[in-house]
C-alpha positions as CSV (number, residue, x, y, z in Angstrom):
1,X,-11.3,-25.4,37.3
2,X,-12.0,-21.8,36.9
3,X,-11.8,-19.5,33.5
4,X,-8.7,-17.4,35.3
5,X,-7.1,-20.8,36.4
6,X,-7.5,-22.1,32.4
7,X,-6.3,-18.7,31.2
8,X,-2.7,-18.7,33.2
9,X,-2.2,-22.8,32.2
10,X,-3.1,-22.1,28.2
11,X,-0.5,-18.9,29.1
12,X,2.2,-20.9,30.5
13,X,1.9,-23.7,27.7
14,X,2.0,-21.3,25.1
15,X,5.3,-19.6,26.8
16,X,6.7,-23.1,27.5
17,X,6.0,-24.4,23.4
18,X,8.0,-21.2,23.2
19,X,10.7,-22.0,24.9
20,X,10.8,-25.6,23.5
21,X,10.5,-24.8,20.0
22,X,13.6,-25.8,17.7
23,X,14.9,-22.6,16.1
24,X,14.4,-22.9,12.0
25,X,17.6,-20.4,12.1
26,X,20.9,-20.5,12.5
27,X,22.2,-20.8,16.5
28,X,24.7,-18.7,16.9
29,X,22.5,-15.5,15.2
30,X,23.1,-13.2,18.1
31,X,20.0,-10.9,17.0
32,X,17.4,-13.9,17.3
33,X,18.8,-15.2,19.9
34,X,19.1,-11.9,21.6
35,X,15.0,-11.7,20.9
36,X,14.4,-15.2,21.7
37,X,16.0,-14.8,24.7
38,X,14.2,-11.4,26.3
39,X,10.7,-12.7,25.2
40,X,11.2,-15.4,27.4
41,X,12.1,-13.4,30.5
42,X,9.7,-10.7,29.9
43,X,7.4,-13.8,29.9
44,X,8.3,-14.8,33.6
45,X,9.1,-11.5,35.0
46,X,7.5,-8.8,33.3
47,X,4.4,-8.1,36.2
48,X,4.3,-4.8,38.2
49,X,2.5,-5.7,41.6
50,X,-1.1,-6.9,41.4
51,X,-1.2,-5.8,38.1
52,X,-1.8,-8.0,35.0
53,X,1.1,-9.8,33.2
54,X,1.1,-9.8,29.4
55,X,-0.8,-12.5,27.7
56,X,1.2,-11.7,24.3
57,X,4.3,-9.9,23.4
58,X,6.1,-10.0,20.3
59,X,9.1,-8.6,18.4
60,X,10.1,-7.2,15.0
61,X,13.6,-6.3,14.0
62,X,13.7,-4.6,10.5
63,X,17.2,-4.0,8.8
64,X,17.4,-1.8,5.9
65,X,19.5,-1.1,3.2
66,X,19.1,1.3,0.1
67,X,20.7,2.4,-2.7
68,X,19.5,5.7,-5.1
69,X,20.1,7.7,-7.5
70,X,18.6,10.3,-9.5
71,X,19.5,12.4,-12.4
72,X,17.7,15.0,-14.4
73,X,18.1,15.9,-17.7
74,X,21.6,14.5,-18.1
75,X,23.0,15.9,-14.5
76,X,23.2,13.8,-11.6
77,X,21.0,15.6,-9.1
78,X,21.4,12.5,-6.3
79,X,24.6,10.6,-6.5
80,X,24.7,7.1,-6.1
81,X,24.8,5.9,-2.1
82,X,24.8,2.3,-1.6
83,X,25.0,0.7,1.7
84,X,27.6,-2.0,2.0
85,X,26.1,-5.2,2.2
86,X,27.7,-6.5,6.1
87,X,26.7,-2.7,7.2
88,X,23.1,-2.1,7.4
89,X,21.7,1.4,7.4
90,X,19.3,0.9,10.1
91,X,17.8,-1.6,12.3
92,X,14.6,-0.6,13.4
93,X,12.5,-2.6,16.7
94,X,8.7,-3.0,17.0
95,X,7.5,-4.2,20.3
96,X,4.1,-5.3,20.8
97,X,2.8,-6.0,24.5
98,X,-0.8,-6.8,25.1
99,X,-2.4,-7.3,28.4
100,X,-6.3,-8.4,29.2
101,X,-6.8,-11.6,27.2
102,X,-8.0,-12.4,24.0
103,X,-11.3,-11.3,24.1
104,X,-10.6,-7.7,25.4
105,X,-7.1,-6.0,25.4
106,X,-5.8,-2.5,25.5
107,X,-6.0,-2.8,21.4
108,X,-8.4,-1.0,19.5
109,X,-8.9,2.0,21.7
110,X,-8.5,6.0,21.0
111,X,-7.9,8.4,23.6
112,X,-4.8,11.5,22.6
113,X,-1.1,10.0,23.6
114,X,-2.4,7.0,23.8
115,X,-0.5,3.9,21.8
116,X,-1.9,1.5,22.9
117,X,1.0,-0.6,24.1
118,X,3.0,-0.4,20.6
119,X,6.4,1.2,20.8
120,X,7.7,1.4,17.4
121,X,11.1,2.5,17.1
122,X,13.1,3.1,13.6
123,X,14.8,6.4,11.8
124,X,12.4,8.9,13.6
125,X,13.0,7.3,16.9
126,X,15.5,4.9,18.7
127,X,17.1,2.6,16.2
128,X,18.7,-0.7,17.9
129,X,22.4,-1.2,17.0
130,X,23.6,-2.1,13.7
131,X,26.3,-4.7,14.8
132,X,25.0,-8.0,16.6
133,X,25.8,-7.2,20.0
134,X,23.7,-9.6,22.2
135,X,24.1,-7.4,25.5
136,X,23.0,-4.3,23.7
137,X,20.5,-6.3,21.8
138,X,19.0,-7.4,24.8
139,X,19.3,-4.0,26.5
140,X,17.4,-2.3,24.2
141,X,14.7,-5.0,24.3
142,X,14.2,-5.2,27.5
143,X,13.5,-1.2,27.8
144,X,11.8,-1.2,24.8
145,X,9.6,-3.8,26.6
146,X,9.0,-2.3,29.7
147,X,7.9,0.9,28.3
148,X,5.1,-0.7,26.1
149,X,4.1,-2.8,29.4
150,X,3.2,0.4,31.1
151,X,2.2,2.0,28.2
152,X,-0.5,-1.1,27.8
153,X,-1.3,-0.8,31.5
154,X,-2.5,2.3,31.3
155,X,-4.3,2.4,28.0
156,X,-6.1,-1.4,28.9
157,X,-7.0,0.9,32.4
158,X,-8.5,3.7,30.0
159,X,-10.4,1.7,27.8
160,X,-12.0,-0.5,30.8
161,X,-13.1,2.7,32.2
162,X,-14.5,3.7,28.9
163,X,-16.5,0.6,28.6
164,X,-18.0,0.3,32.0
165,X,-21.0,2.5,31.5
166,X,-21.9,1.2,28.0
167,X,-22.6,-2.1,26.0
168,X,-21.1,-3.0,23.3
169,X,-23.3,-4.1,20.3
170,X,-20.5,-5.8,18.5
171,X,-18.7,-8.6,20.9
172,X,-15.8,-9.4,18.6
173,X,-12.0,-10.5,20.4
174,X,-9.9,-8.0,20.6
175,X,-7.4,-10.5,19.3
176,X,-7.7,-13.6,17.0
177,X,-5.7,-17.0,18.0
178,X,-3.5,-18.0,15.2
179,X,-1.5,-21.3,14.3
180,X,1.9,-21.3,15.6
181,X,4.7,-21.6,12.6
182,X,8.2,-21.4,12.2
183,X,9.0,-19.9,8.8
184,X,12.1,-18.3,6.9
185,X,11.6,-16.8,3.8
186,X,14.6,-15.7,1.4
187,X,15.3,-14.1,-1.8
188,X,18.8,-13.9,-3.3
189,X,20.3,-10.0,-2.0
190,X,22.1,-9.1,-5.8
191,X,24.7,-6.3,-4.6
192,X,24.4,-2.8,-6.5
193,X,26.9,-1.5,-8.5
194,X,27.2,2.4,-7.9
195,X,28.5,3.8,-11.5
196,X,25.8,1.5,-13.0
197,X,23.1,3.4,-11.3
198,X,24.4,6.8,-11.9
199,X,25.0,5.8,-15.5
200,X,21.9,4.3,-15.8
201,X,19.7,7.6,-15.0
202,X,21.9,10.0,-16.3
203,X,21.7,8.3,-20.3
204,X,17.7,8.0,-19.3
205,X,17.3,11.6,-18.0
206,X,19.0,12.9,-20.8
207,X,16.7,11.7,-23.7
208,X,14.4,15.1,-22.1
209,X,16.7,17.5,-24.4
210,X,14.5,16.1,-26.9
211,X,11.5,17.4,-26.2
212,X,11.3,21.2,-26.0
213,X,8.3,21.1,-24.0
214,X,9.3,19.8,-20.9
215,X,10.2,21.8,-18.5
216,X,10.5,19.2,-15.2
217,X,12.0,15.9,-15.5
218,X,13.1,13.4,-13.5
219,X,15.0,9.9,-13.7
220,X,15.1,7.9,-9.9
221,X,16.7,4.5,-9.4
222,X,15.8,3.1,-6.1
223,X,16.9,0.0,-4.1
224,X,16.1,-1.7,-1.1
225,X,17.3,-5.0,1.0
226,X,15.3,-6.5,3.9
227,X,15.6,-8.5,6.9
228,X,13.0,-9.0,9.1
229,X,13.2,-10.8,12.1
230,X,9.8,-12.0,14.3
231,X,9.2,-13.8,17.4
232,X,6.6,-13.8,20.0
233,X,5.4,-15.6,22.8
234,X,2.8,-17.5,21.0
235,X,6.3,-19.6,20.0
236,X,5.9,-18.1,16.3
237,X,9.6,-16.7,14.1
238,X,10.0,-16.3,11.0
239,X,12.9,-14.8,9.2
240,X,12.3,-12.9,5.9
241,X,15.0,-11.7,3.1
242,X,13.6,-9.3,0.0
243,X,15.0,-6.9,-2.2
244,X,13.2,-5.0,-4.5
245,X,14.1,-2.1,-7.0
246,X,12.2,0.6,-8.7
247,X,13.0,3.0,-11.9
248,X,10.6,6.1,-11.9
249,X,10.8,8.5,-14.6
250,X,8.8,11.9,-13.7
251,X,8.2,15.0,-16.0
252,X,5.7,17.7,-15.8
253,X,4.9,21.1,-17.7
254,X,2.1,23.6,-18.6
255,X,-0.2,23.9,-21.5
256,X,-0.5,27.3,-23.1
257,X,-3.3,28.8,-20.5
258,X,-1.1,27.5,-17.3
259,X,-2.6,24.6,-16.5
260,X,-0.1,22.1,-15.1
261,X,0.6,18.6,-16.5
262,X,2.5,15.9,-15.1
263,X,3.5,12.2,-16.0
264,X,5.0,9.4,-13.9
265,X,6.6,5.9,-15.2
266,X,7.1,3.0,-12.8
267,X,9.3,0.4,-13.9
268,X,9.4,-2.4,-10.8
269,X,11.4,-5.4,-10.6
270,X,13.3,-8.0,-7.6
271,X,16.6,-7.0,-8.3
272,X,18.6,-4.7,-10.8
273,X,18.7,-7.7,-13.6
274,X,14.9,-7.8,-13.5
275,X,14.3,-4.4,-15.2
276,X,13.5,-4.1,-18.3
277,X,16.2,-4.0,-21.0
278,X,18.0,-0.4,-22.1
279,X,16.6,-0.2,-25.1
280,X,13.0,-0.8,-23.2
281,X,13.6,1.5,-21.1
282,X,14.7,4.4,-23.6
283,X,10.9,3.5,-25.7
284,X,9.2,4.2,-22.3
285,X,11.1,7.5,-21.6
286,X,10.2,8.3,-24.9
287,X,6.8,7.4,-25.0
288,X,5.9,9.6,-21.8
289,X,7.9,12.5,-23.2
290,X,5.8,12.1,-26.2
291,X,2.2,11.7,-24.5
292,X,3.7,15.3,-22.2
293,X,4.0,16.9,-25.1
294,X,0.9,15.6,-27.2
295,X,-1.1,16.3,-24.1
296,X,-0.2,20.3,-23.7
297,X,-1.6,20.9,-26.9
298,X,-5.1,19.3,-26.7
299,X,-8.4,20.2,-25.9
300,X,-9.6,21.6,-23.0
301,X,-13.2,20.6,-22.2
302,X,-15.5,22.1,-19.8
303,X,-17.9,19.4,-18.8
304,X,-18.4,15.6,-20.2
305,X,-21.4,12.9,-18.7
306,X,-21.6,9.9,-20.7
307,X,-19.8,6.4,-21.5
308,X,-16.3,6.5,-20.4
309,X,-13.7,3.1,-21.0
310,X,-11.2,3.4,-19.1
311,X,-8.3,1.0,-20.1
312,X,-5.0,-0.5,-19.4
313,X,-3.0,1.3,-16.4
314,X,-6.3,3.9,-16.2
315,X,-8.1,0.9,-14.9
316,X,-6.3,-0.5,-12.7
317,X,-5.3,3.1,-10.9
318,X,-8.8,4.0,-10.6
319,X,-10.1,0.2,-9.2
320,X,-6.9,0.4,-6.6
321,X,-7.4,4.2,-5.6
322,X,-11.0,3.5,-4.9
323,X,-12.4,0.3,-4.5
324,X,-9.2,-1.5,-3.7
325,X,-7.8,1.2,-1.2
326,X,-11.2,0.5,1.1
327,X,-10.9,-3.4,0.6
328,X,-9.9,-3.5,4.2
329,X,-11.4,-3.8,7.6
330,X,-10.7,-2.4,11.3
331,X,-12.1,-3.9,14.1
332,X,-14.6,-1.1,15.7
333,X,-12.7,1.3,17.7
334,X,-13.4,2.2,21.4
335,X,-13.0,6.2,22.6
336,X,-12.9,7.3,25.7
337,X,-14.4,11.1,24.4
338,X,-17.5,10.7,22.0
339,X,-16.8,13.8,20.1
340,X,-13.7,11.3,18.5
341,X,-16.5,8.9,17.2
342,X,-16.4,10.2,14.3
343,X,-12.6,10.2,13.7
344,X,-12.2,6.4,12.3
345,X,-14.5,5.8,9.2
346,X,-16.8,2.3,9.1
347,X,-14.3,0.8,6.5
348,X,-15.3,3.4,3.6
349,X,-18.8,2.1,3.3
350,X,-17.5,-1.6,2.7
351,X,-17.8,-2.9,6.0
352,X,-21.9,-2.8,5.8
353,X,-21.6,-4.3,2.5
354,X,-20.7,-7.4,3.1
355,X,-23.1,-10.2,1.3
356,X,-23.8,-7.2,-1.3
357,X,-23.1,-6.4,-4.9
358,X,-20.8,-4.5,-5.4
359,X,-19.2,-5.5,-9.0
360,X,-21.3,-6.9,-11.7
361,X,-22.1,-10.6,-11.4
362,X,-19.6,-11.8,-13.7
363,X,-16.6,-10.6,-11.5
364,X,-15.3,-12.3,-9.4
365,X,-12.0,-11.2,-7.2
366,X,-9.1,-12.4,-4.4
367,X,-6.2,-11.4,-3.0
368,X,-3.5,-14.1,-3.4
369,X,-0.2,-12.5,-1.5
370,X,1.5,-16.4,-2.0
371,X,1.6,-15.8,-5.6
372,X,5.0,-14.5,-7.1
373,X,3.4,-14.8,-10.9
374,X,0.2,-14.6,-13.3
375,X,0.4,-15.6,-17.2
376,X,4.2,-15.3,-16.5
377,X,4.0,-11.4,-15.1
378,X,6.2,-10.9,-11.9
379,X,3.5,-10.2,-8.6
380,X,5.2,-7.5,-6.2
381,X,2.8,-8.0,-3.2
382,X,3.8,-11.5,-2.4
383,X,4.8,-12.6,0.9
384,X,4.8,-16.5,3.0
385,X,3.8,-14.7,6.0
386,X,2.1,-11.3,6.9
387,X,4.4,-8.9,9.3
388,X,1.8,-10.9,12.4
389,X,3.6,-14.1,11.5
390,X,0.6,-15.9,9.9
391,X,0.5,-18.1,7.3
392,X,-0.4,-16.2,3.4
393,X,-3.8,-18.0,1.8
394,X,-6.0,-16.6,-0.5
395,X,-8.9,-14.7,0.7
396,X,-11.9,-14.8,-1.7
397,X,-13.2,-11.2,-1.6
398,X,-16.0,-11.1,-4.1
399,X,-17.7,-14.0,-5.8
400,X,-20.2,-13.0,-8.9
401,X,-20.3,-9.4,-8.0
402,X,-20.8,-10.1,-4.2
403,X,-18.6,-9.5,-1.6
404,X,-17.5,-12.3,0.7
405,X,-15.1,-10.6,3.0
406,X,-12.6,-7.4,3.5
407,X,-8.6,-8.0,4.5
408,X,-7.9,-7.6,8.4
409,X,-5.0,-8.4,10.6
410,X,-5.3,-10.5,14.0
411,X,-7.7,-7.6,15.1
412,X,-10.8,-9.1,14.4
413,X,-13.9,-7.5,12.4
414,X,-17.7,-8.7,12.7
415,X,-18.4,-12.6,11.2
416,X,-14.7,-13.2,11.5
417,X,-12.6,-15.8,14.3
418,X,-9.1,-15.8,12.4
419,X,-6.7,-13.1,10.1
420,X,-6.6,-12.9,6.7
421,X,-2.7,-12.5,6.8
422,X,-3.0,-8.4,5.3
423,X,-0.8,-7.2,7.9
424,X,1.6,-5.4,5.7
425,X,3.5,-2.3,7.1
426,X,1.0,-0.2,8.3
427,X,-1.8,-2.2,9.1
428,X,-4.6,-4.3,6.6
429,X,-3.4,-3.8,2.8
430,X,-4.2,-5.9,-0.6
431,X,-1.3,-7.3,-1.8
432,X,-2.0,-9.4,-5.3
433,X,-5.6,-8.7,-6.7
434,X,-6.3,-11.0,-9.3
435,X,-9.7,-10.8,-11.1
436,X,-11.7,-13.7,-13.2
437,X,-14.1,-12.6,-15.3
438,X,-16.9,-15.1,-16.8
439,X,-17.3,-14.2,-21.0
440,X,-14.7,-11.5,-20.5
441,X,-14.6,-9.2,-24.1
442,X,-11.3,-9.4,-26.0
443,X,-9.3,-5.9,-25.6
444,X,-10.9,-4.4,-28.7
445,X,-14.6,-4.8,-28.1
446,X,-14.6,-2.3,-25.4
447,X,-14.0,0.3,-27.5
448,X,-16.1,-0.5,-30.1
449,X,-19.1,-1.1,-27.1
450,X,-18.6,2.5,-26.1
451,X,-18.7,3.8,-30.0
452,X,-21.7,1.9,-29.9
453,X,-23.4,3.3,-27.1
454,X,-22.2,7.0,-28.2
455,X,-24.1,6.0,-31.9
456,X,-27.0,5.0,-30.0
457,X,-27.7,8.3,-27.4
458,X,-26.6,10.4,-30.9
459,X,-23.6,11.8,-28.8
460,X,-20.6,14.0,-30.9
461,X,-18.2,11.6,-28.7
462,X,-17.4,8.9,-25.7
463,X,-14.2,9.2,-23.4
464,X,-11.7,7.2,-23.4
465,X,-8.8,7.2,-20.3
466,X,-5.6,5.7,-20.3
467,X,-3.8,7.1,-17.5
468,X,-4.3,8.5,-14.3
469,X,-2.0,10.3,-11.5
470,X,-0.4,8.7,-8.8
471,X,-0.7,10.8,-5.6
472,X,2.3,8.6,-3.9
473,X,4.4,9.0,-7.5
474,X,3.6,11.8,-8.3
475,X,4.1,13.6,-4.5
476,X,8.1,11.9,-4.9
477,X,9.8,14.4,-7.8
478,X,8.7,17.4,-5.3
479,X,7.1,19.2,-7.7
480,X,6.7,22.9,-7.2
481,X,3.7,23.1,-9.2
482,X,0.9,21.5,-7.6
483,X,-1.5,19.6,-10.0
484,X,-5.0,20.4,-9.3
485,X,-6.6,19.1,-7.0
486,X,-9.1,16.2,-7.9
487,X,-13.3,16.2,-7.3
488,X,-14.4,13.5,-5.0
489,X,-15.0,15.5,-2.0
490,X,-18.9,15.3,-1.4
491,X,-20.3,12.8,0.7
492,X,-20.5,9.8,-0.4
493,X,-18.0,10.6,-3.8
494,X,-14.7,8.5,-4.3
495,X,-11.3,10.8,-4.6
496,X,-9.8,9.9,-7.9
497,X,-6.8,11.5,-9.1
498,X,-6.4,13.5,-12.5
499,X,-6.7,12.4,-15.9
500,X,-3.3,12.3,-17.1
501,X,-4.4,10.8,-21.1
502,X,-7.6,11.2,-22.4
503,X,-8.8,10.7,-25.6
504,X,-12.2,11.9,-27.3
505,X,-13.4,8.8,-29.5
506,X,-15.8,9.9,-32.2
507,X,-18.3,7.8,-33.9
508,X,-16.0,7.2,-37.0
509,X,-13.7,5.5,-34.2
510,X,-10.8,8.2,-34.9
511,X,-9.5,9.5,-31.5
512,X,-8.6,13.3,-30.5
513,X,-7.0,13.9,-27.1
514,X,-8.0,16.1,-24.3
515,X,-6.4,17.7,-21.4
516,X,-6.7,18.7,-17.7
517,X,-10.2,16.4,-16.8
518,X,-11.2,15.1,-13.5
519,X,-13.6,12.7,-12.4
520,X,-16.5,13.8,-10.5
521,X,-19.4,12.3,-8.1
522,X,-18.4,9.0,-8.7
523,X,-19.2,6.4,-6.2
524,X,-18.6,2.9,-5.4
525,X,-22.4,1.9,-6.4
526,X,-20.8,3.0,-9.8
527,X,-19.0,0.0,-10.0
528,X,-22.3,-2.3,-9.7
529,X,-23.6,-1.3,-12.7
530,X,-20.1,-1.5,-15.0
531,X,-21.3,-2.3,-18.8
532,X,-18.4,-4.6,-20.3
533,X,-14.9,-5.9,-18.7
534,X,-11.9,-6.8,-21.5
535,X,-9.7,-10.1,-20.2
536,X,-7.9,-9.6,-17.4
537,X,-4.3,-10.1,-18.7
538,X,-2.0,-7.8,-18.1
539,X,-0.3,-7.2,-14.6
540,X,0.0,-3.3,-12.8
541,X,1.8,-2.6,-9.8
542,X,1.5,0.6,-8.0
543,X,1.3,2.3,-4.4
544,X,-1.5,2.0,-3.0
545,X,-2.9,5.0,-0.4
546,X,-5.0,2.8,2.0
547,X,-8.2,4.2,3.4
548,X,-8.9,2.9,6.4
549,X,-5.9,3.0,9.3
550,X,-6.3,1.9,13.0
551,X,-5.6,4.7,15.6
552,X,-2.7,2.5,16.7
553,X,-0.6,2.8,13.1
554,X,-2.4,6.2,12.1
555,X,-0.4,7.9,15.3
556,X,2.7,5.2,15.9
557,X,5.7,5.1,13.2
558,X,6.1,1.5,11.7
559,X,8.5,0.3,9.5
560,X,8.0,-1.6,6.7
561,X,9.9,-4.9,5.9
562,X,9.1,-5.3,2.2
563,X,7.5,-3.5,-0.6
564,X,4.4,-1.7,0.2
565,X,3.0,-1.8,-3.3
566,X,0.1,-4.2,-4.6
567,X,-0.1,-5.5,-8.1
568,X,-3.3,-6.6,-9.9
569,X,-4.5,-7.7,-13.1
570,X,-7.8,-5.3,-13.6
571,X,-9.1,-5.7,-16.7
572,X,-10.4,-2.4,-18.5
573,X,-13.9,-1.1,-18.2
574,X,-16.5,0.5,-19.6
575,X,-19.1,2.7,-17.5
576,X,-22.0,3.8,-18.9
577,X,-22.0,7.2,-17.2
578,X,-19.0,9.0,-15.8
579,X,-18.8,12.6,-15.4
580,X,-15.7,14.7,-16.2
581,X,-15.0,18.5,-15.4
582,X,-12.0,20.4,-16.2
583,X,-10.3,21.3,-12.6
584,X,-11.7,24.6,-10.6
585,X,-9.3,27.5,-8.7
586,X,-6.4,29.3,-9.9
587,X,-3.8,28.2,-12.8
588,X,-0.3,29.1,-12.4
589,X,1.1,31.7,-14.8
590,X,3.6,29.8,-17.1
591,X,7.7,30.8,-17.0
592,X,8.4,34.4,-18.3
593,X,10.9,33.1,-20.5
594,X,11.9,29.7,-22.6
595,X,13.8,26.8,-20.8
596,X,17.3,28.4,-21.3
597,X,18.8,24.8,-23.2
598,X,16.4,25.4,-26.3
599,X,16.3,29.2,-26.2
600,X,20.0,28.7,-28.2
């Protein structure tokens, strides 16, 4: 029997264990049945003459609902708009159509207005209708589906052509083959109450008229409802329900020579009962007004290399925006113009270091997205199945300092044959990274380690860092004074965001804070040579700005159907030699005259 002639039969079984598959779902859902239905006729019929049919198609329906509100200092600046539960916002359709086979497809390849066979529709494009009309459902499917078939035509033609003069030194599949499943995943959908929310950050934006200093504030509740709907013609569905809510609190002002200063607080939960209490809430609003105002008054210092801990939620942002952010692989992309080579990065150095060290060899680390909990901390990034339909595990990605393996969707990377279920959103993304650490040092001894070290090299001081920015939070109160931006630009040097709290720590152990620092020319062989780790026991969640993308989500508009952001529990750390610098270019001139509320 030939290869083509076994190709078309494991096609047609696949499509016919499609067809037969018992739906996990309810029968008369006119949207899944409207897909079920359309993936089984583009199946038969969907073949322009003597051209190749798809070997996989598949289907994502996203419905959307929000609710926000936003006040700032006392005034509602956003009013509260809440979609009604039966009415969805938006209903947004991915359609994926791949042609070749397995082994090569029209995936992975870069060529300009190419997509490689991935029409993604939402709110910047054509949405599909809000009320389950199967005929409409089905219409917009079907063209939907067409267009992606000739879309994938083309680009599979493209990147044939592109390959036919050279060899490729990495023969990985295009595509990984997956276990079929059947899956629904639901979380209960609490309704919103309006007033609440305006109430809510109206009494929390308010508490800013106590704190003279101030001059930008901002209090944002935001919620959001899912439903995701997936089939394709492997016979895979799932169904998935979430709802997730976040209160940010945003302030920012300038110290006495200009310099701007800003402050974000991210308070995350499932649904509005989940956030922390009132009077919780007012402490936290407090304690960043106080920090604000603390920090426009401190130190400014030119230049620091030495021991620097950096603990708590300054940790964990700088593991995630570095290390974490470039935990993920891309299978090698093809271009049909060499001069684009350069365009798609080789995983942010990780890819190479596989079987490395690149932690100390009492670290060890995974990403567990089937966790919801750890030591009785909510996890954010947890999901049953990744947005591909595959089954969430755990992946071990570093074991003793080494590292085992990076994240990746069904698009396979070197040493790999299946997905790690990362496909989240936009492509490959962490989603709970827990740490163990062997002899871990309770939360004090760091600090007194670094005092240590600072007695020992006869230093005036060590650096201690408790916060640092969040481009993603920090970009969403709009600011119209850009923060500096940070170092990290050389070759080779990690981007890390600015020190938002700071402390000098002197040998006595008494603490003095400074202002305005950035770090500079650190790397990721930094984090080999880390001196001491505290317990890993407190939980973070934050966005996460993800380093490496795939030409086919860095030029196509996707929609997510969950929470994007990743929690972890890094534990604090102590480097023996950072480098700080105050920030370079010009410094805004502060306002002529006294925010008009205090000038009474």
């Amino acid at each position: 029997m030939t290869t083509k002639l076994l190709g078309s039969l494991a096609h047609w079984l696949a499509a016919a264990l499609f067809l037969a598959s018992a739906p996990i779902f309810a029968a008369d859902e006119d949207v899944m049945r409207a897909m079920q239905d359309e993936l089984a006729r583009s199946m038969r019929k969907l073949q322009l003459e003597n051209l190749d049919k798809p070997y996989f198609v598949a289907y994502r329906v996203v419905e959307l609902r929000y609710c926000g509100a936003a006040a700032s200092f006392g005034a509602l600046t956003q009013s509260a708009s809440c979609e009604v539960l039966d009415q969805p916002r938006n209903r947004g359709l991915s359609v994926e159509v791949r042609v070749g086979d397995y082994n090569r497809d029209n995936s992975n390849f870069f060529a300009p207005m190419t997509t490689a066979g991935v029409v993604r529709l939402g709110p910047a494009g054509v949405l599909m209708p809000v009320d389950d009309n199967y005929d409409e459902i089905r219409r917009q499917l079907w063209l939907a589906t067409d267009s992606a078939y000739k879309t994938s035509l083309d680009t599979y033609a493209k990147k044939k052509a592109a390959l036919e003069h050279r060899t490729r030194q990495e023969n990985v599949p295009d595509f990984s083959h997956e276990p079929v499943i059947q899956n629904e995943e639901t979380e209960p959908h609490a309704d919103w109450n309006p007033r609440d929310m305006e109430s809510m950050v109206k009494a929390l934006s308010v508490l800013f008229r106590e704190s003279p200093g101030i001059d930008n504030s901002q209090v944002r509740f935001t919620g959001q409802k899912w439903v995701v709907r997936y089939v394709n013609s492997e016979g895979t569905t799932y169904r998935r329900q979430k709802s997730f809510v976040t209160l940010q609190v945003s302030a920012d002002t300038q110290a006495a020579d200009g310099m701007p200063m800003a402050d974000d607080e991210a308070m995350y939960a499932r649904s509005r009962p989940g956030l922390p209490v009132r009077d919780e809430m007012v402490k936290r609003v407090r304690a960043l007004a106080a920090r604000l105002t603390a920090m426009r008054k401190a130190a400014l210092v030119d230049r620091y290399s030495g021991p620097v801990l950096f603990e708590g939620e300054a940790a964990s942002e700088l593991f995630l925006q570095t290390v974490g952010a470039a935990l993920t692989g891309n299978p090698r992309t093809v271009v049909d113009d060499v001069r684009f080579e350069g365009m798609f990065s080789a995983n942010a150095g990780l890819n190479d270091k596989i079987g490395s060290r690149i932690l100390p060899d009492f670290v060890s680390l995974k990403d567990a997205p089937s966790a919801r909990e750890f030591h009785d901390q909510p996890l954010f990034g947890n999901y049953q199945v990744d947005d591909d339909g595959v089954k969430a595990g755990e992946t071990e990605l570093v074991d003793k300092g080494i590292l085992k393996a990076l994240l990746h969707t069904r698009g396979l990377i070197p040493n790999t044959t299946h997905s790690t279920a990362s496909h989240r959103g936009f492509g490959a993304s962490p989603s709970n990274l827990l740490f163990t650490v062997d002899k871990p040092m309770t939360s004090d001894q760091p600090k007194a380690e670094l005092i240590r070290i600072v007695q020992q090299r006869n230093k005036d001081y060590g650096i201690v860092v408790r916060r640092i920015a969040n481009l993603q939070l920090a970009a969403s109160l709009l600011r119209n004074r850009m923060i500096m931006a940070g170092s990290g630009n050389a070759p080779g040097t990690l981007r890390v965001q600015p020190l938002l709290e700071a402390y000098k720590v002197f040998p006595d152990g008494h603490e003095e804070p400074v202002r305005n620092l950035e770090v500079s020319g650190l790397t990721l062989a930094d984090f080999r040579n880390i001196l001491a780790f505290s317990e890993p026991s407190t939980v973070y969640t934050a966005p996460v700005l993800i380093l490496n993308r795939t030409p086919m989500t860095s030029i196509a508009f996707v929609q997510p159907g969950g929470p994007m952001e990743v929690s972890a529990n890094v534990p604090s750390m102590l480097f023996e030699d950072v480098t700080l610098t105050k920030p370079t270019g010009d410094v805004p001139i502060p306002p002529f005259s006294t925010h008009p509320y205090f000038d009474k």
